[in-house]
C-alpha positions as CSV (number, residue, x, y, z in Angstrom):
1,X,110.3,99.4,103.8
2,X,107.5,101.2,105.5
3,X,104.3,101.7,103.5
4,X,101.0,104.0,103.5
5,X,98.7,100.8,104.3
6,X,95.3,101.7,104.8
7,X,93.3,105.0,104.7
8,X,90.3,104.9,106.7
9,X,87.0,106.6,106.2
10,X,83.5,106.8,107.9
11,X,80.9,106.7,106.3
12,X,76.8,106.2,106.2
13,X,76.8,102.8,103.9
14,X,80.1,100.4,103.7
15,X,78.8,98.0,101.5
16,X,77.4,100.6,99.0
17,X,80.6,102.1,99.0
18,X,82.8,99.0,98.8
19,X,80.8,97.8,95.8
20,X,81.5,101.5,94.1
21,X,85.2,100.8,94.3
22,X,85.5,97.6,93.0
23,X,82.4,97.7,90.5
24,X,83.5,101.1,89.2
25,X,86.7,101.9,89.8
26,X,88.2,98.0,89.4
27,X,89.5,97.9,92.9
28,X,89.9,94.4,94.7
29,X,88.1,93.1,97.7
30,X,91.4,92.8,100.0
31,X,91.6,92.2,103.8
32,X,90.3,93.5,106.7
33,X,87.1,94.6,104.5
34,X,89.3,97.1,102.6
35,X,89.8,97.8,99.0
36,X,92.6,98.5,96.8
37,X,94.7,97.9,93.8
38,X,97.0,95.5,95.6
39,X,100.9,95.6,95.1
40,X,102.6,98.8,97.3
41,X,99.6,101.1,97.6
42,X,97.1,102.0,100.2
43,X,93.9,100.0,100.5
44,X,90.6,101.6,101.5
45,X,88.5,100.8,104.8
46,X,85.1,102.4,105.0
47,X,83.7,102.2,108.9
48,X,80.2,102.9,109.3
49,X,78.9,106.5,110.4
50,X,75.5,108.1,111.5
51,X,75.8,111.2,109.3
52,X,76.2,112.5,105.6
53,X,79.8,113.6,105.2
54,X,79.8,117.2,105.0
55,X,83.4,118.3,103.7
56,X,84.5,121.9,104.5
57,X,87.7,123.3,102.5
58,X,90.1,123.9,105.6
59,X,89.5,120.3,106.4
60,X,92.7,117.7,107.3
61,X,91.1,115.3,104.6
62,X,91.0,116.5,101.2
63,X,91.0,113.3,98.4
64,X,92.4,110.3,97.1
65,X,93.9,110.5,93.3
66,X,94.1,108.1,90.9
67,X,96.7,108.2,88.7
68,X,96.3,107.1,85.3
69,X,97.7,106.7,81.7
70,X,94.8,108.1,79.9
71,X,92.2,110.5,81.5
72,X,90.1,110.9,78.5
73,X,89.4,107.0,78.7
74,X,89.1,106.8,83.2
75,X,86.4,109.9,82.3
76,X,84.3,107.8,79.3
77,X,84.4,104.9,81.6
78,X,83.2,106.7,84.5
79,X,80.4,108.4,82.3
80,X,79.2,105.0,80.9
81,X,78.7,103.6,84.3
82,X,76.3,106.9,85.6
83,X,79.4,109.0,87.1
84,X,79.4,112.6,86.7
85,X,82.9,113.7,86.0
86,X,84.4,116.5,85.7
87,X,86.1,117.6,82.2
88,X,89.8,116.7,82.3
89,X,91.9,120.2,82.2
90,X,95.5,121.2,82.7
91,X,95.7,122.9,86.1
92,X,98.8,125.4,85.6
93,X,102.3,123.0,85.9
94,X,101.0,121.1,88.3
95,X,98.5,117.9,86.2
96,X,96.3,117.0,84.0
97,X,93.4,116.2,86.1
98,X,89.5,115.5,86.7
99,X,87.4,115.3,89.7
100,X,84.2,113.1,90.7
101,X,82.8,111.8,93.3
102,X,81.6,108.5,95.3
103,X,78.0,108.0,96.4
104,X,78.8,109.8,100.2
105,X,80.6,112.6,98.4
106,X,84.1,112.1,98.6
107,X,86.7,113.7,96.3
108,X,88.4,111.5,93.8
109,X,91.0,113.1,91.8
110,X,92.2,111.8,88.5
111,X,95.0,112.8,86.8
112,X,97.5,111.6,84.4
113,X,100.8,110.0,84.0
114,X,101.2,113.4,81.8
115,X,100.6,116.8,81.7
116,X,97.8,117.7,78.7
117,X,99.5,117.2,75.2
118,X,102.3,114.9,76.2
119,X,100.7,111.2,76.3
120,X,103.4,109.3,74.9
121,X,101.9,105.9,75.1
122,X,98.7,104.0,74.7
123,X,97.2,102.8,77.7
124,X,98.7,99.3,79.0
125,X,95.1,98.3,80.1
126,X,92.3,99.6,78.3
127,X,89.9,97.9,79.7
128,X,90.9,99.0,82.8
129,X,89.6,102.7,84.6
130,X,92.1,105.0,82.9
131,X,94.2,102.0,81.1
132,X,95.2,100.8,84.6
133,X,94.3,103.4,87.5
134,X,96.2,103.0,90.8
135,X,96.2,105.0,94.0
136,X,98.6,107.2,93.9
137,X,97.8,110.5,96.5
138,X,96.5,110.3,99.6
139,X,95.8,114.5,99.9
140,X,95.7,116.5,103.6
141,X,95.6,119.7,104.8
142,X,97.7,121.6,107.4
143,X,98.4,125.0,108.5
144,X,101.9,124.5,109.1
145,X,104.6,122.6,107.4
146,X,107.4,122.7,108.9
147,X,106.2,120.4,111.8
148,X,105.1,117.7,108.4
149,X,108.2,118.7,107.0
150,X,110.4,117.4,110.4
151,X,107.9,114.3,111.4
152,X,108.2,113.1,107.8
153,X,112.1,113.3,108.0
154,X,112.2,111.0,111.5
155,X,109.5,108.5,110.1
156,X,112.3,108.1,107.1
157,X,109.7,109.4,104.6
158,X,111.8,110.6,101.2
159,X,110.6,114.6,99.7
160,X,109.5,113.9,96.1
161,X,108.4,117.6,94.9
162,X,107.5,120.7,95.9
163,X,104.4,122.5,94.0
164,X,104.0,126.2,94.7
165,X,100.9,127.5,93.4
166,X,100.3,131.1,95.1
167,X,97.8,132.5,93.0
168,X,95.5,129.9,95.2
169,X,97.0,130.4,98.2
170,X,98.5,127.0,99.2
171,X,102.1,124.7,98.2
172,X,101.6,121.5,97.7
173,X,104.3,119.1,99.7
174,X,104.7,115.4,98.2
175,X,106.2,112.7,100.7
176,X,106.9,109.0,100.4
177,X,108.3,105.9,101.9
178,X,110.7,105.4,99.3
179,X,115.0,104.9,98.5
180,X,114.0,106.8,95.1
181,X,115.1,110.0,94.1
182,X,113.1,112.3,92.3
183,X,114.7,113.4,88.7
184,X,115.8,116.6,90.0
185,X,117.5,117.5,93.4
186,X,115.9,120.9,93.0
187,X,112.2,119.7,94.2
188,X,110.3,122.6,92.5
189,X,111.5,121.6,89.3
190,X,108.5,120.7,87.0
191,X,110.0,117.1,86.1
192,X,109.3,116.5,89.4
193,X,106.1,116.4,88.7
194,X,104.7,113.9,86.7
195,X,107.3,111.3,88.3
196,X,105.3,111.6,90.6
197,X,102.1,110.2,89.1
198,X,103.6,107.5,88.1
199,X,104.9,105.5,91.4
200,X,103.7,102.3,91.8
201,X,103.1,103.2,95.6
202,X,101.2,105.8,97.3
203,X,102.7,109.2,97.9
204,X,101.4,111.5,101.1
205,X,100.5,115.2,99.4
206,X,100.2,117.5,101.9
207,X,98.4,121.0,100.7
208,X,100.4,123.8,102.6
209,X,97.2,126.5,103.2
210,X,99.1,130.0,103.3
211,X,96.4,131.7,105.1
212,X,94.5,129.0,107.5
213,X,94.8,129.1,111.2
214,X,94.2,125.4,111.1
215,X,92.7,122.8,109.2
216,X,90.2,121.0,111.0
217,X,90.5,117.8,112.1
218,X,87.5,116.3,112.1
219,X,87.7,115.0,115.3
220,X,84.2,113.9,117.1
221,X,82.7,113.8,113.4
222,X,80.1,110.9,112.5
223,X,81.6,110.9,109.0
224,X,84.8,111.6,107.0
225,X,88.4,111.3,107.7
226,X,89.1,108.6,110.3
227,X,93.0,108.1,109.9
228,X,95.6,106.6,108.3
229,X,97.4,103.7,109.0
230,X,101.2,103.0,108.1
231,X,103.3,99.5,108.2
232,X,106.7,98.7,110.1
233,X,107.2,102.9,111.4
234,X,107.0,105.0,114.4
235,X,104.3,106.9,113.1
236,X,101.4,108.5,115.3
237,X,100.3,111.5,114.7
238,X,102.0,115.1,113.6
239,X,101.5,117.5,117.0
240,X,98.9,120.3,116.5
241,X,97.9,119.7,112.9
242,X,96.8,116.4,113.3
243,X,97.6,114.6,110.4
244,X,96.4,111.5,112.3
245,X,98.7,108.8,111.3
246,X,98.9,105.3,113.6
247,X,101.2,102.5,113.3
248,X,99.9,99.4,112.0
């Protein structure tokens, strides 16, 4: 089965940022000079850059969110090691979530195994960020999703859930290389959602902007988004939105 492998970055200082992941956010050194959680997610490679990263909000690259079983705890951790976090909240049906941060200014999402209220369990690993955080959303932009929509279909890539959310002006589109089925064949149902969140392998999100000519690729930038890679499919890249994708 084909898998989201590697999601690369550029950035001013590698070595700063590699020692953020694992230090603070428990990642493992892995190889190729990425990090990562191991097991069926995407790994991290930082490549060096000449420039702060400056994100804009029609970009291609939005985040990476880590999924976990208890935000409260992935937020006290975070704040005990000098990370300002947002304060978890329950944004509409969608999740449970918080945002920070690294030291270039990237966006990390949190958000949780459950919507606000509904924690069933106590976290697995509580010495771990969020009682075991794993990478769970790689996020991008596009203008257009029916050409996502088709490109996804011929790289064999499964539709998990749909997430309209108008009042902002986007959909949110969740793709994955995956045999599973989502709870409900109808994939705007809200049990959709936090199934989700809870795959042991990292899901493509695509953010549908209603009104955007284009999101911008980045392309000639000294920092940011670089591309991702993907294992064993005939992946490049998705025509004029350039979700830049390449075979690994």
């Amino acid at each position: 089965m084909p898998k989201i492998e590697t999601v690369q970055l550029r950035c001013q200082n590698p070595k700063e940022q590699l020692a953020f992941y694992r230090n603070v956010l428990g990642m493992q050194a892995l190889d190729n000079a990425c990090v990562g959680y191991g097991g069926l997610e995407a790994a991290i490679r930082f490549l060096p850059g000449t420039e702060p990263y400056k994100p804009k909000r029609n970009d291609l690259y939005w985040k990476i969110a880590l999924a976990v079983p208890n935000i409260e705890l992935a937020c006290q951790q975070l704040t005990d090691k000098g990370v300002s976090v947002g304060a978890p909240r329950q944004f509409r049906d969608v999740g449970y979530l918080a945002h920070f941060q690294d030291p270039e200014g990237f966006t990390i999402e949190l958000i949780e195994h459950a919507f606000q209220g509904e924690r069933q369990a106590e976290a697995p690993h509580p010495s771990r960020l969020g009682g075991g955080a794993h990478l769970n959303l790689l996020t991008l932009r596009a203008a257009d999703i029916a050409p996502i929509e088709e490109a996804c279909a011929a790289w064999g890539m499964t539709p998990l859930s749909i997430q309209p959310v108008k009042p902002h002006g986007f959909t949110l589109y969740f793709f994955a290389f995956t045999d599973e089925q989502p709870p409900s064949s109808d994939l705007t149902a809200v049990e959709n959602r936090t199934w989700v969140y809870r795959r042991p392998y990292t899901v493509l999100e695509v953010q549908h902007l209603h009104h955007a000519d284009q999101a911008s690729d980045g392309i000639g930038a000294q920092s940011g988004y670089v591309c991702t890679m993907v294992s064993d499919a005939p992946v490049n890249f998705v025509g004029a939105e350039m979700l830049k994708f390449s075979r690994g």
